[in-house]
C-alpha positions in Angstrom: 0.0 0.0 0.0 1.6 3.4 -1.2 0.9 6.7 -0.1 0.8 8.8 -3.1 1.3 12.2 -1.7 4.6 11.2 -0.9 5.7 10.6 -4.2 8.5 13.6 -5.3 6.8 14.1 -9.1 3.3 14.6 -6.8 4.0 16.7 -4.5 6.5 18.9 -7.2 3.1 19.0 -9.3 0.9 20.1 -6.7 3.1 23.0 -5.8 3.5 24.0 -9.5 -0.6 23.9 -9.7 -0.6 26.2 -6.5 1.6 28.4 -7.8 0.1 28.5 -11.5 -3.4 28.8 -9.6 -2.0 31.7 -7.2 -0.4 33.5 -10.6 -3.7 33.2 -12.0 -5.8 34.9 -9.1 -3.9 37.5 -8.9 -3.7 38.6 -12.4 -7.7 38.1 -12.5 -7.7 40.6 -9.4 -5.4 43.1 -11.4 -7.4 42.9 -14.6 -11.2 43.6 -12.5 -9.1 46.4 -10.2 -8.3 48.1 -14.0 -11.4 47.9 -14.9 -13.0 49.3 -12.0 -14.0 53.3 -11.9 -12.3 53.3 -8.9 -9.4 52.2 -6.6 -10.4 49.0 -4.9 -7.6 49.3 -2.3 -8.0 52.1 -1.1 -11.6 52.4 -0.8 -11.7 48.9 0.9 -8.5 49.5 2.9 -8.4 53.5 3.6 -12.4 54.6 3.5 -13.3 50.9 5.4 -16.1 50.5 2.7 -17.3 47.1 3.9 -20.0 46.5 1.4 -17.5 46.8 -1.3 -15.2 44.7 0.5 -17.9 42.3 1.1 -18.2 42.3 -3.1 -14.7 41.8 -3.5 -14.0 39.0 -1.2 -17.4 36.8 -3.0 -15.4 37.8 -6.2 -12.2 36.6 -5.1 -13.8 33.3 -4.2 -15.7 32.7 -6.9 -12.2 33.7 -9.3 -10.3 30.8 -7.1 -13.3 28.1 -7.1 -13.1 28.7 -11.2 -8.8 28.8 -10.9 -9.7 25.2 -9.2 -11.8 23.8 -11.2 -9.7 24.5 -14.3 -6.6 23.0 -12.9 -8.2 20.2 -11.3 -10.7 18.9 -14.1 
């Protein structure tokens, strides 16, 4: 019986898919902060708007559910 999360070429290819999924996120989050009319960082961060943040962080879920989904399926 083998544990295959041990395995080198596993775990190597699992932190390549985090980082590729990571990369992805992030660049996602750039693209919809560009296209935004304003600054989301410094209205969530400096004006505390909490209903934006609120919006932002169901964004950035459903951006890494979708990251997921591509790299695991």
């Amino acid at each position: 019986m083998e544990i295959e999360w041990i395995k080198p070429a596993a775990f190597i290819g699992s932190i390549v898919y985090a980082l590729v999924g990571v990369l992805v996120f992030w660049i996602s989050f750039i693209i919809i902060d560009k296209i935004t009319p304003y600054n989301l960082w410094e209205e969530i961060v400096e004006k505390q708007n909490r209903a934006l943040g609120m919006v932002v962080a169901a964004m950035c879920l459903g951006i890494s559910i979708i990251v997921a989904a591509a790299i695991h399926g």
